[in-house]
C-alpha positions as CSV (number, residue, x, y, z in Angstrom):
1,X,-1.7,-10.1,8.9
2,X,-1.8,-8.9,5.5
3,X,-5.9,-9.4,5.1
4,X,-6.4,-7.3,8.4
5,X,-4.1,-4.5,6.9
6,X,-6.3,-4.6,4.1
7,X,-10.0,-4.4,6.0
8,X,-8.5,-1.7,8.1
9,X,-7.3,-0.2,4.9
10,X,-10.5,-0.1,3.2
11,X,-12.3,0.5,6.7
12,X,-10.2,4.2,6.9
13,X,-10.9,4.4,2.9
14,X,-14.9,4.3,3.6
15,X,-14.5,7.0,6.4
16,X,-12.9,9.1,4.3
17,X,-15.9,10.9,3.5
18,X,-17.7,11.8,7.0
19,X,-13.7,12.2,8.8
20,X,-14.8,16.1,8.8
21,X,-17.5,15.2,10.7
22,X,-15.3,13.8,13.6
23,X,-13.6,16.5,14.1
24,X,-14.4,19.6,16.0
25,X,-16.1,22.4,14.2
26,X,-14.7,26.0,13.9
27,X,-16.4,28.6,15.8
28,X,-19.0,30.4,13.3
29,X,-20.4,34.0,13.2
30,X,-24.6,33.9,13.7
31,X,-26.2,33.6,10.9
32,X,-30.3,33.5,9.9
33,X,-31.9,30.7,9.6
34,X,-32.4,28.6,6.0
35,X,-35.8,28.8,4.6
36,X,-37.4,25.8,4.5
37,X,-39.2,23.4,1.8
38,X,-42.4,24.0,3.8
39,X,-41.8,27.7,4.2
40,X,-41.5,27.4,0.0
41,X,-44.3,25.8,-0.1
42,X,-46.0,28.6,1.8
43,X,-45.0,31.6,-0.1
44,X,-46.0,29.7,-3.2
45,X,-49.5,29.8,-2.3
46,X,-51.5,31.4,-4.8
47,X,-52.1,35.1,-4.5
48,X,-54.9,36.6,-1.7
49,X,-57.6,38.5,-2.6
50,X,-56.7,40.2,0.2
51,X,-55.0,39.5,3.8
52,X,-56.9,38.6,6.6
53,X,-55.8,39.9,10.1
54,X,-55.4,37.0,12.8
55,X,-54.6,36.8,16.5
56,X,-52.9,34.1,18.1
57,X,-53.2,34.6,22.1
58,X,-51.4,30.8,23.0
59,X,-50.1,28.1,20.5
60,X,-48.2,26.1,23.0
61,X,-46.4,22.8,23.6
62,X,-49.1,20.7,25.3
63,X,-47.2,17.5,25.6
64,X,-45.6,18.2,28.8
65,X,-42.8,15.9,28.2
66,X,-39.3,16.3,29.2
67,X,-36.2,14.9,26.9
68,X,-35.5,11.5,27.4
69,X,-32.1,10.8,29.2
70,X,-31.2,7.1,30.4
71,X,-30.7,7.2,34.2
72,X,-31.0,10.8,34.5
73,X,-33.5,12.6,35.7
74,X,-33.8,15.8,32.9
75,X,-36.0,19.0,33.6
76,X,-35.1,20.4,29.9
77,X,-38.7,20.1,28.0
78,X,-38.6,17.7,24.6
79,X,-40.3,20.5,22.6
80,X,-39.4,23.9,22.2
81,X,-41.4,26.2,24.3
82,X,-41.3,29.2,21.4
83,X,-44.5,27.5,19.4
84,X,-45.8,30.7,19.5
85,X,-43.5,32.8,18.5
86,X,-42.2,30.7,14.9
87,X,-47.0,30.7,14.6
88,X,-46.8,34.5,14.4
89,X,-43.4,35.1,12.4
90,X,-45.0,32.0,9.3
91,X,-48.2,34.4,9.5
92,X,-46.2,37.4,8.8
93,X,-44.0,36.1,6.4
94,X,-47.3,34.6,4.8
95,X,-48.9,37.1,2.2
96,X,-52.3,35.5,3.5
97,X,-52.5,37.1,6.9
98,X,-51.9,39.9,9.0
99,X,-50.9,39.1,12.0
100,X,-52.0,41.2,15.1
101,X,-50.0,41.3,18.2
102,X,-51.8,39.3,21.3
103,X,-49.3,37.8,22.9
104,X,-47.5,40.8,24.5
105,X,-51.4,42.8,24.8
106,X,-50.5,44.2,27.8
107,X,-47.3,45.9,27.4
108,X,-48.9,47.8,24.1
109,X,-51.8,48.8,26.3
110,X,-49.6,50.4,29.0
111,X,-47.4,52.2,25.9
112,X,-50.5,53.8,24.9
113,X,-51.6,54.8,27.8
114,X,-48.1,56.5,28.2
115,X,-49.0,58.5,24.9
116,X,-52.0,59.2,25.7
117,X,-50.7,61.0,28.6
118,X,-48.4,62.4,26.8
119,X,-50.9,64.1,24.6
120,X,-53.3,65.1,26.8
121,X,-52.8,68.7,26.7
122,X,-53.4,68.6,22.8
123,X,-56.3,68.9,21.1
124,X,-55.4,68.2,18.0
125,X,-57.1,65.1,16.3
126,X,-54.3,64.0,14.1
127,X,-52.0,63.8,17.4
128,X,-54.3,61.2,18.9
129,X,-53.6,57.3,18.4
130,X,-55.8,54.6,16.0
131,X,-57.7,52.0,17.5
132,X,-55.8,48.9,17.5
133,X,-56.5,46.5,14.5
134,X,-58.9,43.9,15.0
135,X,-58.9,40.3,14.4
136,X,-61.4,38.4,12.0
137,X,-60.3,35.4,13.1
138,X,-57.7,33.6,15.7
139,X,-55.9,31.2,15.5
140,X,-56.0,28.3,18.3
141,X,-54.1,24.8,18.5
142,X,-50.9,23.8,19.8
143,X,-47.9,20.9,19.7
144,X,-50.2,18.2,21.4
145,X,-48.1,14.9,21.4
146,X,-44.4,14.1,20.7
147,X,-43.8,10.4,20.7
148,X,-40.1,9.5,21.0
149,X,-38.5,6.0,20.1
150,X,-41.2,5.3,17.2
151,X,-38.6,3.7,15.1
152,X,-35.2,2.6,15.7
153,X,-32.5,0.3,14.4
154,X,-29.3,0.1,13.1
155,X,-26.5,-1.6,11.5
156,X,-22.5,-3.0,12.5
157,X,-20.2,-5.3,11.3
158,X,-17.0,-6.5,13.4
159,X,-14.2,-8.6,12.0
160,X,-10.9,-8.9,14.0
161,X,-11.4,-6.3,15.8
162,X,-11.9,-3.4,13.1
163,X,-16.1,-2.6,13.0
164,X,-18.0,-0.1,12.5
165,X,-21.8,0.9,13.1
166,X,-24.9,3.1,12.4
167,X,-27.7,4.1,14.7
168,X,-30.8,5.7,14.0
169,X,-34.0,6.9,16.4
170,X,-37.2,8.5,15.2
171,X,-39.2,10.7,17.3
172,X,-42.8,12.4,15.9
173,X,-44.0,15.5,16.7
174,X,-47.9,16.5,15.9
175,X,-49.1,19.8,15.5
176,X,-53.0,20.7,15.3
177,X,-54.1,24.6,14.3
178,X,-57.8,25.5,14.2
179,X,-59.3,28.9,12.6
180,X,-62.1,30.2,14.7
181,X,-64.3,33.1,14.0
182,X,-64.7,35.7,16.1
183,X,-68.0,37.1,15.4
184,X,-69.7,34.0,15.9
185,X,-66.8,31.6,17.7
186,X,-67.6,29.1,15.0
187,X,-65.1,26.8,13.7
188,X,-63.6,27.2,10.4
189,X,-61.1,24.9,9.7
190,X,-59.4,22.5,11.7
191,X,-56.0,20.9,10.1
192,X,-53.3,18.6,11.9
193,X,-49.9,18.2,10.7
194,X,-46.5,15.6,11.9
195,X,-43.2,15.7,11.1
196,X,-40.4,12.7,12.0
197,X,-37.5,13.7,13.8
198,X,-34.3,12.0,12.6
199,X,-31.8,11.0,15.0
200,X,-28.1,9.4,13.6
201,X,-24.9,7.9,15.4
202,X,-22.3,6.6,13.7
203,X,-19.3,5.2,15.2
204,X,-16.0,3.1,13.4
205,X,-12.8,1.5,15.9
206,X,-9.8,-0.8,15.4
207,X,-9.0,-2.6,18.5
208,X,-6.5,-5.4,18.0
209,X,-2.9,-6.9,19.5
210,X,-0.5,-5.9,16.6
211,X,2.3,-8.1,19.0
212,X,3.4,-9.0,22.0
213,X,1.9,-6.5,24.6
214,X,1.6,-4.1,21.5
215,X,-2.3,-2.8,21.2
216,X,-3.8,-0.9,19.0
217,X,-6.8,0.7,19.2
218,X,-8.4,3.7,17.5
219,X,-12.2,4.6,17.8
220,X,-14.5,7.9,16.1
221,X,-17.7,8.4,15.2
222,X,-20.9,11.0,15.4
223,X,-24.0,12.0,15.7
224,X,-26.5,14.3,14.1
225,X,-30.1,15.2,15.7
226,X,-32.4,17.2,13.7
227,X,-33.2,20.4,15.7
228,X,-36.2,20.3,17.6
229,X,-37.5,24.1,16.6
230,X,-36.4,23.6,13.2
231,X,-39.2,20.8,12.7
232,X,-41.5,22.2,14.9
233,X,-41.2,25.0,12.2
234,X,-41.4,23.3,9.5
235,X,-44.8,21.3,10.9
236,X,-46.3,25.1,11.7
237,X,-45.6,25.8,8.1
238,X,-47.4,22.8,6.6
239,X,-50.4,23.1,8.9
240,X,-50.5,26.8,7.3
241,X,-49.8,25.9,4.0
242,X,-52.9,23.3,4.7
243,X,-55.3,25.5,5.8
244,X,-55.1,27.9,3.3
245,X,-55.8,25.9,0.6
246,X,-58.8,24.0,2.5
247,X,-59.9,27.7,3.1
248,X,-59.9,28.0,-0.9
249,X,-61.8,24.8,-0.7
250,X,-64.2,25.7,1.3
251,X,-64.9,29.1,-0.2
252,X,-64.0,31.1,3.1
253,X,-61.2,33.4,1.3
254,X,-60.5,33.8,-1.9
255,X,-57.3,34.1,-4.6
256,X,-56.5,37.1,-6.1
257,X,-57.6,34.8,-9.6
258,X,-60.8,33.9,-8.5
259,X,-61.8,37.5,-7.4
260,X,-60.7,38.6,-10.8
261,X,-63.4,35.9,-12.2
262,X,-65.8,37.1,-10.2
263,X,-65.9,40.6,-11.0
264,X,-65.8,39.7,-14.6
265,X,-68.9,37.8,-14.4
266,X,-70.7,40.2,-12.1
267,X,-70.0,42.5,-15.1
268,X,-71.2,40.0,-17.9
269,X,-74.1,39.7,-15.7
270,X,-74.6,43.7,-15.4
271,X,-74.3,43.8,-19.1
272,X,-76.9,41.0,-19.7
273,X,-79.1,42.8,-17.8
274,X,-78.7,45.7,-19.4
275,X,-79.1,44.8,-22.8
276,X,-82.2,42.7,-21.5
277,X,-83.7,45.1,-20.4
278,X,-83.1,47.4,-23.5
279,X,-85.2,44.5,-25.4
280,X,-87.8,44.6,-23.1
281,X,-88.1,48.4,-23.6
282,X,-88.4,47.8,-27.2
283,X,-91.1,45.4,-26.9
284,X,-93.0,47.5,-24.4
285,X,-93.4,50.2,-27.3
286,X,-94.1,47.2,-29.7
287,X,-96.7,46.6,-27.2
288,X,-98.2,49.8,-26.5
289,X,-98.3,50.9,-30.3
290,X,-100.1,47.7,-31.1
291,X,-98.0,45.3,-33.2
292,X,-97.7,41.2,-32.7
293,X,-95.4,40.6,-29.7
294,X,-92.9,37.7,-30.5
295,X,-91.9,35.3,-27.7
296,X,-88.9,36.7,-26.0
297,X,-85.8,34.5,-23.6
298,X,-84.3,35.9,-20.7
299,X,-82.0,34.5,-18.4
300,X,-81.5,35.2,-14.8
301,X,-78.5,33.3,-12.8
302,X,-77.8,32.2,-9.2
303,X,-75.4,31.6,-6.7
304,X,-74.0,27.7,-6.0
305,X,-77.1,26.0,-3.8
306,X,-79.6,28.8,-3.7
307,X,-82.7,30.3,-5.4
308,X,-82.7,33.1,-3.6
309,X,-83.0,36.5,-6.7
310,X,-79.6,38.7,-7.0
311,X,-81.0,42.5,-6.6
312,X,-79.3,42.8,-9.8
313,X,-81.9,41.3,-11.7
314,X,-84.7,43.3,-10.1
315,X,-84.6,46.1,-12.6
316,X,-84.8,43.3,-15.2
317,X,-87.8,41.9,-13.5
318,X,-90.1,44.7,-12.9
319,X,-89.3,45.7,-17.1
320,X,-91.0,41.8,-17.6
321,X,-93.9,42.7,-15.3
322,X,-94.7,46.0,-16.7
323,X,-94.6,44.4,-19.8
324,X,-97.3,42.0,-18.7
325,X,-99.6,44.4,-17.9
326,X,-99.0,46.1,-20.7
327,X,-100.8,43.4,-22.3
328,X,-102.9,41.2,-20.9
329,X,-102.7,38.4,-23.8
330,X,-98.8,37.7,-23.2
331,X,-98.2,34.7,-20.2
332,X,-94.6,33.7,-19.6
333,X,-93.1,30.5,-19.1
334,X,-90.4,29.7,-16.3
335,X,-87.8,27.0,-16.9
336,X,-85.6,26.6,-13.8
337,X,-82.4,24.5,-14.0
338,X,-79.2,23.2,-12.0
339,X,-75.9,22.7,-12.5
340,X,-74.7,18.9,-12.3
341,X,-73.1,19.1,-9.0
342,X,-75.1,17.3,-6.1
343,X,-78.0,14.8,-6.2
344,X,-80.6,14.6,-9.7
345,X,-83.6,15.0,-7.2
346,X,-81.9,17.6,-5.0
347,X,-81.1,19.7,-8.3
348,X,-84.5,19.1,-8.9
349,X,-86.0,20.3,-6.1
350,X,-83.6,23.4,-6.4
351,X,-84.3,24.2,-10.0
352,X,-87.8,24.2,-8.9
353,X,-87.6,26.3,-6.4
354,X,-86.0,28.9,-8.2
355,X,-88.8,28.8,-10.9
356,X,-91.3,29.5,-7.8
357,X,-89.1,32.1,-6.2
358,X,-89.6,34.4,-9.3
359,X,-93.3,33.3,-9.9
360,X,-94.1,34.6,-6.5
361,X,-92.4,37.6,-7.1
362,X,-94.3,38.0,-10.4
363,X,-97.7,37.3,-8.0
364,X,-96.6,39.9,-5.1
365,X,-96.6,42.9,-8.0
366,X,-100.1,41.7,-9.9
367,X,-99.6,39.1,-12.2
368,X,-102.5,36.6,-12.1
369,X,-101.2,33.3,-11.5
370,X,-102.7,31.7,-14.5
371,X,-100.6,33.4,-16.9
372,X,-97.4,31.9,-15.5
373,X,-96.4,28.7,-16.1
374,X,-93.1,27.1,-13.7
375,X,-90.9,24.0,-14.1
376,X,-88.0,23.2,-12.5
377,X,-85.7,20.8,-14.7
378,X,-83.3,19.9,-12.6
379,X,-79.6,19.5,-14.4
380,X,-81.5,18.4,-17.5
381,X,-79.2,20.9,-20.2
382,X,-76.6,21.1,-18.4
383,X,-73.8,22.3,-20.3
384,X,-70.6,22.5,-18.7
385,X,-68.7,20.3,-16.2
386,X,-68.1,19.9,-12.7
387,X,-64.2,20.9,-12.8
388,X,-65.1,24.9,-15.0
389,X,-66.6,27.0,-12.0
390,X,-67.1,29.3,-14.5
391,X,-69.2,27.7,-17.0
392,X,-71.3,26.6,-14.3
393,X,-72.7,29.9,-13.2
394,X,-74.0,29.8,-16.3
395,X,-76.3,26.2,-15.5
396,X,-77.1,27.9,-12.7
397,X,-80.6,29.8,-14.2
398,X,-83.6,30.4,-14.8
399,X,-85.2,31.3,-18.6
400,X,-88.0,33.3,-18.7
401,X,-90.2,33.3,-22.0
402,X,-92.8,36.3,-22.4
403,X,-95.2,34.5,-25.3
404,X,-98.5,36.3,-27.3
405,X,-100.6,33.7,-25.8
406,X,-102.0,32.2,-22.0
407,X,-100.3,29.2,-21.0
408,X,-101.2,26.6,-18.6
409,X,-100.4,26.6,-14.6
410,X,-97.5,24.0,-14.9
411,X,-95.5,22.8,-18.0
């Protein structure tokens, strides 16, 4: 008798902790939702260049599926039906994009119309209303499977009739969310996102004779189910937490850093050019007024994967040209080169082509072909790694060398 005192004893100890949870709650005053870790995540993107505006006409639960009751037949849907709505309030609580209403289209159509009718006897242009914003890009997808029962089990223990037990489901919802462009309907990205969906019971009873037709029995427990629209939230948040940064990736936006970059090389290159082109001028006079021309370097720099000529080097250009036929003994020399991203033969054939590109541009404003001389050298002095985007604009180029003397076709 004493031992079964002491397991109860220690049974009531151990519940201690979660009796709270047995009993029933106070009423409570509304409240707004927590923020979650995925909603964190969100706002700690890095900065936008700027925000892109986005439609979403229907981001739906696609399942079909109806909550699972034993022996019932249940008509209440397993996932929240308000997909939708938590899409659009992520995207406007996201610094990354502007949300533009789609959903209710039709009701702001028929308000403006009302205010257009309203101002229809004014002629005034500042009365009349904007065009509503467009959208560069919408926003399709939806909940497409939630798979109940993936994973259950549980624990109990029973020892003269004091036990006690855990139960536990897991459910998983998946959420897929594509960007599509609207001028051209392509695909963007495409990113799919699950979260579990924790379901707990846990029940504790004492059933035993304490004597003769005496019994005593006591019995509490609960449960906790995660809330279905709170993870469906928390998935929409991590498929947009996702497709940003694999938009960063992919080079189809930009942070507000790497916009800063770029406008501080675009002005390094600018200023290159300039003083370039300042050294051409000087030898152009050297030129003219008959002194020894020395062999001059320029640089000119492309974009990742192409050898197509920035218009900002075409001042730069057409200095090197006049200063050609300025002097019919000077030939230049053109040494393309790659960064060391990509294939050896495709950087190659790149830093090849780039050479030719401005050789034929030399040709098209009457250079003779024999005083310039190409080679493309691939990634061959290559000075800066894959991981510093912004040392390898600077592999990215082509040196041109004005020399006092003919040189041959090829190098």
């Amino acid at each position: 008798m004493k031992q079964s005192f002491l397991l109860a004893l220690v049974v009531i100890l151990s519940g201690c902790s979660v009796m709270n949870k047995t009993l029933p709650p106070d009423l409570e005053i509304a409240q707004a939702l927590e923020q979650t870790d995925t909603f964190n995540e969100l706002k700690n993107l890095p900065s936008p260049a700027g925000s892109v505006a986005v439609s979403v006409y229907s981001f739906r639960d696609q399942t079909g599926q109806y909550k699972p009751q034993a022996n019932v037949s249940s008509f209440s849907t397993a996932v929240t039906q308000g997909a939708n709505s938590i899409l659009v309030q992520a995207l406007h609580e996201s610094d990354w994009f502007t949300p533009v209403e789609r959903e209710g289209l039709q009701n702001i159509l028929t308000e403006r119309k009302i205010v257009r009718a309203s101002l229809k006897d004014k002629e005034d242009e500042t009365t009349q209303l904007p065009p509503l914003t467009t959208a560069k890009i919408i926003l399709e997808g939806g909940i497409i499977s939630y798979d109940s029962n993936v994973k259950t089990g549980g624990l109990g223990m029973e020892y003269f009739g004091i036990g006690a037990s855990e139960l536990y489901r897991e459910d998983v919802i998946s959420i897929y969310l594509r960007a599509v462009d609207v001028r051209t309907g392509q695909i963007l990205l495409s990113v799919a996102t699950t979260k579990k969906v924790l379901s707990q019971e846990i029940r504790a009873g004492f059933f035993r004779y304490v004597s003769y037709k005496r019994l005593a029995e006591a019995e509490a427990g609960y449960s906790e189910n995660e809330p279905m629209h709170i993870c469906v939230k928390q998935a929409i948040e991590k498929a947009l937490s996702t497709l940003v940064i694999k938009g960063i990736d992919k080079g189809i936006w930009t942070t507000q850093e790497q916009n800063k970059r770029a406008l501080e090389q675009a002005k390094a290159k600018q200023a290159a050019a300039i003083k370039q082109q300042q050294a051409l001028k000087a030898q152009q006079m050297a030129a003219v007024s008959g002194q020894a021309v020395t062999q001059l370097s320029f640089a000119v720099q492309f974009r990742t994967g192409t050898a197509q000529v920035e218009s900002v080097y075409v001042d730069q250009l057409n200095s090197i040209i006049d200063l050609l036929n300025s002097d019919s003994r000077l030939s230049v020399q053109l040494y393309g080169y790659a960064d060391q991203r990509g294939h050896s033969d495709d950087n190659s054939a790149l830093s090849l082509s780039r050479s030719k590109n401005i050789a034929q541009y030399m040709l098209q404003n009457g250079i003779a072909m024999e005083r310039i001389a190409i080679a493309g050298l691939g990634e061959e002095q290559a000075m800066f790694q894959s991981d510093d985007p912004e040392g390898l604009f600077f592999d990215r180029r082509v040196i041109i060398k004005v020399n006092d003397h003919l040189q041959k076709k090829s190098l």
